[in-house]
N, C-alpha and C positions, 0 to 999 in steps of 0.2 A: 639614183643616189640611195633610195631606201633596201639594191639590194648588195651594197657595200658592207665590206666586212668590219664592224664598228671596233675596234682596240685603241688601248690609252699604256703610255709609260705605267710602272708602279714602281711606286715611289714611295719609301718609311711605312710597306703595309699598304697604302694606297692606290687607286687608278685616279691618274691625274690627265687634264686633258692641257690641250697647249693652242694658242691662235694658230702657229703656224702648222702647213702638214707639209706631209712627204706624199705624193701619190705614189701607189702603186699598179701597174698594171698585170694583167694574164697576160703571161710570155710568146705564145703561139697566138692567142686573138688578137692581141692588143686592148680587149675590153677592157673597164676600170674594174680593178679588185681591192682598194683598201686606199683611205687615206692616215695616215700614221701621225701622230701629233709629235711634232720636234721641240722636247725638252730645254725650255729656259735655263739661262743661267743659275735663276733662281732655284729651281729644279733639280737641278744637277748640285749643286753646293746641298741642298737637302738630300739628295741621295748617299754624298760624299758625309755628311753628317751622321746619317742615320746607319750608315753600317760601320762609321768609326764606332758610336753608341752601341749600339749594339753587338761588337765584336766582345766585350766584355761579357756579355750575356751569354753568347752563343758557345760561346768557346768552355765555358762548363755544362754545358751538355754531355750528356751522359754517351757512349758509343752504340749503345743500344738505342735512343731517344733519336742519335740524329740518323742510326740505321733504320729506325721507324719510321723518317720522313720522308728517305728515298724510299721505302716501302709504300708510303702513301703515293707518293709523285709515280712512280709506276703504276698504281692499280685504277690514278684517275689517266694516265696518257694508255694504258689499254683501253677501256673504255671511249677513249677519242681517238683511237686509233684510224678511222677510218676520216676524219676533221684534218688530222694533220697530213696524213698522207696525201689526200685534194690540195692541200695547202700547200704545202712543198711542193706540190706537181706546176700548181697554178703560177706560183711566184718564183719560182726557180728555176721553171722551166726542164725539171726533171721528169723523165717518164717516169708514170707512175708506178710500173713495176718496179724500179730502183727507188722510186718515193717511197714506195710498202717496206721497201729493203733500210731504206733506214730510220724510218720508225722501227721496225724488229731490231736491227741493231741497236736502237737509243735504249731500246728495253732491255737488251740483253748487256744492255753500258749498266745502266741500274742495277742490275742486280750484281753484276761484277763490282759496283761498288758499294755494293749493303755487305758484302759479304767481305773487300777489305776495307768499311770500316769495321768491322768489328773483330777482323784481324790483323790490324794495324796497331804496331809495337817499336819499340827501341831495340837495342842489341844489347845482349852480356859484352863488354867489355874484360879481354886477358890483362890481368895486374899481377899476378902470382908470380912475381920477378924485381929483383934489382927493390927499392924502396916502397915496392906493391906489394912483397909479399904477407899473406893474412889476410889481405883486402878485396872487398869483393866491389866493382863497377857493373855500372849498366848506363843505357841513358834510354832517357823518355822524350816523347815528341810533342811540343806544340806548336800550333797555328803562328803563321808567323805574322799575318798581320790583315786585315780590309787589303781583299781581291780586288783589279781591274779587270775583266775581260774582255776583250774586243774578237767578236765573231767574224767570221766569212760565208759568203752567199751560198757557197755550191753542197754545203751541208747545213743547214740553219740552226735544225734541231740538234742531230748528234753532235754536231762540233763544240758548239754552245756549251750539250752537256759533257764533254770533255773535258771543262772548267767549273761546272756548276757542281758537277756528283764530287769529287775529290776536296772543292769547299766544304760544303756540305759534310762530308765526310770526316775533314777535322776541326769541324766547328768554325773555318773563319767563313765568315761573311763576304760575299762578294756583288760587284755592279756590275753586269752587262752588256754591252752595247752592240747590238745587231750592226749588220753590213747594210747601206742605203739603199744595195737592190734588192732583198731578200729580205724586211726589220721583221714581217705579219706573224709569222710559224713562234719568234724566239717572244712574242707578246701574246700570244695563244698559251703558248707556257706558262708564261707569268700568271694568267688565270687558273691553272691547273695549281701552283704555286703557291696562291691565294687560300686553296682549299687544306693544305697542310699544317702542319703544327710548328712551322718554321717564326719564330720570333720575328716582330714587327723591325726591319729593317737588316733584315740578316742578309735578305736577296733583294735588288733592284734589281731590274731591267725596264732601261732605256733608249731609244734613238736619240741621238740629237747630230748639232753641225762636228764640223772637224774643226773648228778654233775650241769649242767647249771640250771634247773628246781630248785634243792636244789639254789643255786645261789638267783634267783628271789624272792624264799619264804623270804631268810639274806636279801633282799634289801630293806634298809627304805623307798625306795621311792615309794612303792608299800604302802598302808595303808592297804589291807582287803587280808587276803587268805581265799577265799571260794573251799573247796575241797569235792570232791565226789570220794570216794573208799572204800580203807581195813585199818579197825581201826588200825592196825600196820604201816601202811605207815602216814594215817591220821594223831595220835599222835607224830609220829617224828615229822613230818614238824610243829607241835604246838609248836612244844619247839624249832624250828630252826627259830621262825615265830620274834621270840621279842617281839615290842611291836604294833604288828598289831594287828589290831580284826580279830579273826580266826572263821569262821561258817564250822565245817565239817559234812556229812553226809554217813555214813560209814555204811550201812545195819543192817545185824543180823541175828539169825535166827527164824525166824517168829511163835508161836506160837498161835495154835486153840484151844477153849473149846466148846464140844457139851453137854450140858444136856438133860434131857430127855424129855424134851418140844420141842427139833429141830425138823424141819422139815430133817429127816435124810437122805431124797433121794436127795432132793435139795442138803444139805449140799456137800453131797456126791461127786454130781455133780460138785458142784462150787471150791471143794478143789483139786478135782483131777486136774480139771484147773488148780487150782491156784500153784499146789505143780510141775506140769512138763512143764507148759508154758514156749520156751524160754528156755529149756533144766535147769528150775529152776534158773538161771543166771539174778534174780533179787531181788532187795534188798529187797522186803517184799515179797519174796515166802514163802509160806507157808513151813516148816522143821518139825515142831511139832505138833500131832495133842492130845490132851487129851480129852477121850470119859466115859462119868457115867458109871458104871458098867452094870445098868440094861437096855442100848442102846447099847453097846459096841460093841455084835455080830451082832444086825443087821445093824450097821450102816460099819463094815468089812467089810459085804457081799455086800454090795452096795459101797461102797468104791472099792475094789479089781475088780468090775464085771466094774466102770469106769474106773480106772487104765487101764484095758486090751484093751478098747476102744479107749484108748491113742495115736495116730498115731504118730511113730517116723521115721524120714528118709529127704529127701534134701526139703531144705527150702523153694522152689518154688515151692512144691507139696501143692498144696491151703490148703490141709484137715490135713498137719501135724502141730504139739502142739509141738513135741520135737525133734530138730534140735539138729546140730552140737553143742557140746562146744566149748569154744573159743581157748583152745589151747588142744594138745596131753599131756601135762604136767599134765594138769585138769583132763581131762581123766583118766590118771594114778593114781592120785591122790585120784581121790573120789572111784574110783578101789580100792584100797589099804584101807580107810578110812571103805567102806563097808566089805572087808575081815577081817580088825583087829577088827571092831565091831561084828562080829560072833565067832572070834575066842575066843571072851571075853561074848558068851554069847546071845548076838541079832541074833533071829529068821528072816530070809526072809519070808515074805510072798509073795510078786510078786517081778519079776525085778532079781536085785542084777550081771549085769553081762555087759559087753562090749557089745554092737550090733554090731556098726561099727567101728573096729581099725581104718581103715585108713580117714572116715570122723568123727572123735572122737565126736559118738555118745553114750550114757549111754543108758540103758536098765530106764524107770520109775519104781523105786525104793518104796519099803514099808518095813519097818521096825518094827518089835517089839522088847519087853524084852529089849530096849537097858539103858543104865544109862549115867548118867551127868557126867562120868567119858571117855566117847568115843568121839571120834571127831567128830560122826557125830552126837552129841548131845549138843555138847560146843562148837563149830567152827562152822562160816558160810561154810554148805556145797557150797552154789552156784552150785547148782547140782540137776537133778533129785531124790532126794532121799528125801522121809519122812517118819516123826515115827510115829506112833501109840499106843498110850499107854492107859491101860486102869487104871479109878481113882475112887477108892470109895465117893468123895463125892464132891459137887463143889470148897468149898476151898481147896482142897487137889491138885486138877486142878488150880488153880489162884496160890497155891502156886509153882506148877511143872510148871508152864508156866515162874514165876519169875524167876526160877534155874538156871540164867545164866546171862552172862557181858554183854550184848544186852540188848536194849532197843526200838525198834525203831515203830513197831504197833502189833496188836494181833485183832483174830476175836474171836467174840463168838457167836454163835448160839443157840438161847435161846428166849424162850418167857413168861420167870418166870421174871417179875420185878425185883423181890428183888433178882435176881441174878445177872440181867445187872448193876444195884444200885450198885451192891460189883465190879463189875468189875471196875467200872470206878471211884471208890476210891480205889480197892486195887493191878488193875496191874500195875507193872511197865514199862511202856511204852510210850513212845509222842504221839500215837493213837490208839484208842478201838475203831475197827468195828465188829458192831450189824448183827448179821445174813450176814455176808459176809465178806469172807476171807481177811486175811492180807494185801493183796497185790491192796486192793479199793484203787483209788485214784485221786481225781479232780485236775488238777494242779496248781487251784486256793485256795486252801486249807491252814493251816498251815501245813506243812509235815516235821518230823525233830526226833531226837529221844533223850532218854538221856541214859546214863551209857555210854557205849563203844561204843553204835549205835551217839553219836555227840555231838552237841550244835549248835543252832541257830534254826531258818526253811525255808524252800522252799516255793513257792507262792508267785506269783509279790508283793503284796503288801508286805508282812512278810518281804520278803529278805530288799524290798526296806526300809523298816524298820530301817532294820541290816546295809545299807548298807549307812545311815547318822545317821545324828547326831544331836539333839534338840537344839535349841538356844533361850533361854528365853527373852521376851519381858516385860519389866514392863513401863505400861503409866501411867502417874502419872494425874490423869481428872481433 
């Protein structure tokens, strides 16, 4: 017990502990890594307090003072750079070279958002017409009200701060709430948190149950739920939310088009990354892949000959791609999902089997012959497994890639113009990456989906966007 990783809620400024915990384990050992204290009722209506209180405060903050703060929050999370990356590896079950990978990225989220707070503005509004003429508009932005955040596992840290820098950013105040498999990394922050010049209840972050959590979403006093998960969970809490502004971000399962202009080895290369990285347990992993007829087998044979080069096994083995899932349920799950897809017809080509029962590891998965009728063609696998399907002609591909309630990015590989031209008018998707897989992504970006992959998007500025409210100015000259 004494070499547990000791973390409390913080709560109004506070570390608060709680009788009950949450254990947490190491994803490949099993050993015990953290017990997490789960926030009382009590606790939680104080959190929900202290950043209504507070919003007042924060919200005149200067843009220089709160771009101070993310300056501070980045130069103590480099310095623990190397705390949180173990920490993500341990509890996420991420290899640790993609764990380093997004620590760099949450840093390079910070600084992408120091730089639009302090270029974050309103528009000159055209009035020089009709009853306007003389008059000069603009409008200015404020905070629209006390955040709710609800995080997901497969990114702890940077997802997190996907909601936290863009608060921050325009002074509203926001709460927290880590995912049950993953809470350690986002209460690790909380301590870095601690150390800045952020006003006493500006930032919570807490765990607690999912009746309290439901609680927080019914509370008017909260104005924005920004949530990151599974469209099932996401959509409830949209209808539990009232009349807050809701931004959810909810994955999908990611669809690829190669035609016969690809670079097919490259391709090959970039998807097999892209489809087992992170044991697939990311929101734009690549699930689908659609290949022209007259490429189809060579781009198999280079596809499957990557696949096999795939290294799965414990997460702090430098050279592994596919780690632990996050839980034995998953495991089972996508187990089950690959069996009833064969039993209805889908051919394995590599993979298809458990490696590791007890560090619930998947075998990197390929798929054919499957249909829009299997789970692992209509359901976010979140899993090593993708399809491979072959398509007579490129809209037959843009239209198989539509075939489903997701929305959220697609790659296409292609050096035909007038093919990338059709993509980026006829997929349905919030982003089209050109010659590289799904799952590209800058953090400064618009990043967001529509249909069942969400509403809103990610990126300091976009969120910050979302995240006030315009206020029109008319001067009368």
């Amino acid at each position: 017990m004494d070499n547990l990783y000791s973390v409390q809620n913080f709560i109004n400024g506070k570390f608060i502990n709680s009788y009950d915990k949450l254990t947490i384990y190491q994803k490949f050992t099993g050993d015990l890594l953290a017990e997490v204290p789960v926030a009382t009722e009590e606790q939680v209506e104080e959190a929900i307090t202290s950043a209504t209180e507070s919003f007042d405060v924060f919200k005149q903050f200067s843009a220089e003072k709160r771009a101070g703060i993310l300056k501070q929050l980045y130069d103590l999370l480099k310095q623990n750079f190397d705390k949180f990356s173990n920490m993500i590896a341990s509890e996420a079950g991420k290899p640790i070279g993609y764990a380093r990978s997004e620590v760099n990225r949450a840093l390079d989220n910070i600084e992408t958002g120091i730089r639009a707070t302090l270029e974050f503005k309103g528009t000159q509004v055209p009035m020089d017409y009709l009853n306007g003429k003389g008059k000069t508009a603009y409008t200015l932005r404020f905070p629209t009200g006390p955040v709710l955040g609800i995080t997901p596992f497969n990114f702890p840290l940077n997802l997190a701060l996907h909601k936290l820098i863009p608060a921050i950013g325009v002074g509203a105040t926001i709460i927290l709430k880590p995912a049950p498999q993953a809470p350690v990394t986002l209460l690790l922050l909380a301590e870095l948190l601690s150390q800045t010049d952020l006003p006493k209840g500006a930032v919570n972050i807490l765990y607690t149950t999912n009746e309290l959590s439901q609680k927080m979403v019914e509370d008017n006093r909260l104005k924005i739920l920004s949530f990151t998960g599974s469209d099932k969970i996401g959509w409830k809490l949209k209808s539990l939310a009232g009349k807050k502004k809701v931004l959810l971000e909810m994955g999908g399962n990611a669809a690829t088009i190669i035609d016969e202009s690809a670079d097919l080895k490259r391709a090959a290369k970039k998807l097999a990354y892209g489809s087992f990285l992170n044991a697939g347990q990311i929101c734009i992993s690549t699930q689908r892949i659609y290949v022209l007829e007259p490429v189809f087998d060579a781009f198999i044979e280079n596809f499957l000959a990557e696949t096999r080069q795939t290294k799965s096994g414990d997460m702090f083995d430098e050279d592994v791609v596919n780690s632990s899932m996050i839980s034995h349920n998953d495991l089972l799950r996508i187990d089950a999902w690959v069996k009833e897809a064969v039993s209805q017809g889908a051919k394995i080509l590599e993979g298809g089997r458990i490696l590791d029962k007890k560090a619930n590891i998947y075998a990197p998965t390929v798929l054919t012959h499957t249909r829009p009728d299997m789970k692992v063609w209509s359901e976010e696998a979140f899993a090593p497994v993708v399809l491979v399907e072959k398509v007579k002609d490129f809209k037959q591909a843009v239209a198989a890639a539509n075939k489903t309630r997701y929305g959220l990015q697609a790659g296409v590989f292609s050096n035909n113009m007038k093919h990338i031209l059709y993509t980026q008018n006829h997929l349905e998707v919030g982003g089209v990456i050109i010659n590289d897989i799904p799952g590209f992504r800058i953090d400064g970006m618009p990043y967001g989906g529509i249909k069942d992959s969400g509403m809103g998007r990610e990126g300091a500025y976009y969120a910050m966007m979302d995240f006030t409210e315009p206020k029109l100015v008319v001067l009368d000259a």
